[in-house]
N, C-alpha and C positions, 0 to 999 in steps of 0.2 A: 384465459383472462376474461373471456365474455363470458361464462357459465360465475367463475367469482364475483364479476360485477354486477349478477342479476341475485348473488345473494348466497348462490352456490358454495358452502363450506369445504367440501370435500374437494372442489376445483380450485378453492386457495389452499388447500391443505396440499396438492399434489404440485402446485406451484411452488412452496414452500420449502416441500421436500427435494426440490430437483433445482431448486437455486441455492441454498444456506450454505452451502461449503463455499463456494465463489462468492459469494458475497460477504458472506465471514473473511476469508482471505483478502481481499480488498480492506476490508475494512481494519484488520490486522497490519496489516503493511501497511497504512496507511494512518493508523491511530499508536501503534506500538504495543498494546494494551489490552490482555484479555478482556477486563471488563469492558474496559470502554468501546473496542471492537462488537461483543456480545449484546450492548446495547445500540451499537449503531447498526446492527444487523436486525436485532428484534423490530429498533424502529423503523425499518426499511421496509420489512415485512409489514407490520401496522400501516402504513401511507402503502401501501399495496394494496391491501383490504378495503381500505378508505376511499382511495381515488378509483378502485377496479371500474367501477360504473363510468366512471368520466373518459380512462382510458379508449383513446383510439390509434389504431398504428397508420403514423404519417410518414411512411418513406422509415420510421427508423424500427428494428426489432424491438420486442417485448425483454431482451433480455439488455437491451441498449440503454432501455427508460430504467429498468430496473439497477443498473450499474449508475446510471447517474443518479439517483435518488441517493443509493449508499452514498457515492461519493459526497454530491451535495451535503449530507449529514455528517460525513466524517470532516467536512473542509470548515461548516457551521462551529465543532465540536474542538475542532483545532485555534481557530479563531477565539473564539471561549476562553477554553484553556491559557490561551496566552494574555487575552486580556486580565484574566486572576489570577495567574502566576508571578509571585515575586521577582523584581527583575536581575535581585544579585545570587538564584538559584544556583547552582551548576548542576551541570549533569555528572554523574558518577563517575567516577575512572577506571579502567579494566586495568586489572593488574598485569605489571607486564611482562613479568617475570618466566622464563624459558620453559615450556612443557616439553616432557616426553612423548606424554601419552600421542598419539596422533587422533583420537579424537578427541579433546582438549587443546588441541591445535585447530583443527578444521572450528572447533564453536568459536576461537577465539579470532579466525580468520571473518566467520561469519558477524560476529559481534563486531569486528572492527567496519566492515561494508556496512553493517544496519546502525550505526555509529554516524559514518558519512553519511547515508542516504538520511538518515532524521537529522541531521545540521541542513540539509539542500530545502529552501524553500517550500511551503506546503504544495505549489503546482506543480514545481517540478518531481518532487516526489511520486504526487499522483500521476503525473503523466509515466514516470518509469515504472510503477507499482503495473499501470494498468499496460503497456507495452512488452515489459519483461520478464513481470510475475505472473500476469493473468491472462501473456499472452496473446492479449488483443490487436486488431490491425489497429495500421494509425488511423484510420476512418474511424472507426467504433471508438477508440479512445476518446478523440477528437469531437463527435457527439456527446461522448459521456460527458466529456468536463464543457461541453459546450461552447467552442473557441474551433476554428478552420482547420484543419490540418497542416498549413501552413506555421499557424499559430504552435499545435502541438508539436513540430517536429524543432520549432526553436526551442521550446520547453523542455523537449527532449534534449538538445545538441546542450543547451545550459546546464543541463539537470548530471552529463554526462561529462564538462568538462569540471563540474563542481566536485563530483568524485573523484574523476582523476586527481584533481589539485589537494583532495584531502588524502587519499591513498598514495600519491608516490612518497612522500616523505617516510612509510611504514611500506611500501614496496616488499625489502629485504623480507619483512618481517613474515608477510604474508605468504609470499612465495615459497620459503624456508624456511630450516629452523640451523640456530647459532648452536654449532657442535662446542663440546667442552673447550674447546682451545680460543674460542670465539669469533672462527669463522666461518661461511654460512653456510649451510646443504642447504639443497636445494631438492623438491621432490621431484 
């Protein structure tokens, strides 16, 4: 980061290359949306370039500062979004109708959680995104989005019973599938 901040191309180039998949990822979970993911990563990268010089490490890692800018940018981007958003949109409906295939089951089990988790608040999203998709401690989390760890693990305990309450009601659905006669297996 010191060799980028003094101007060094090829030290942000290799910065660049060894952080875009996680921070892509972040920002996909967390935007829903290729593009808009692709550009909150691009922009991440850019204020990376930008601030290299300014950067100092105070107590937190480089790859710390570097998750919260993403986030920061995707939470800006969400905020956005729903200020210009119509307010009598809906969001799509998955069709519900009984598959065979078993993986046309698992996308539609997957689509039913990434369903819940974008209904759940933008914090609490982010705080599970970055807990149990990107695998962070709750320390690191909890700097990224800049709030106590205290603060995060309520985010978290919220973010978790908001799932539950939107997944048992589709429970059955997920766990199994409705055999011809219309009752459930189970895998």
């Amino acid at each position: 980061m010191a060799r980028a901040g003094r101007g060094d191309r090829r030290a942000a180039s290799i910065l660049v290359e060894r952080h875009t998949d996680k921070i892509y990822a972040v920002c996909f979970r967390t935007l829903r949306s290729r593009p808009a993911a692709e550009d909150a990563a691009q922009e991440t990268f850019l204020r990376l370039w930008k601030n290299a010089s300014k950067w100092r490490p105070k107590g937190a890692k480089f790859e710390t500062w570097l998750y919260r800018v993403a986030m920061n940018i995707c939470l800006d981007q969400l905020r956005k979004a729903k200020r210009e958003a119509p307010e009598e949109s809906a969001p799509e409906q998955a069709d519900e109708a009984p598959r065979q295939d078993d993986q046309l089951f698992a996308a539609e089990r997957r689509l039913a959680i990434d369903e819940a988790l974008e209904a759940l608040p933008d914090r609490q999203r982010a705080a599970i995104n970055l807990c149990h998709y990107q695998e962070l401690s709750n320390i690191e989390a909890a700097d990224i989005m800049g709030v106590s760890v205290d603060a995060l693990e309520s985010l978290l305990a919220r973010g978790r019973r908001g799932l539950r309450d939107r997944l048992i009601p589709i429970r059955e659905a997920l766990t199994g599938r409705m055999s011809d006669d219309g009752t459930a297996q189970h895998n």
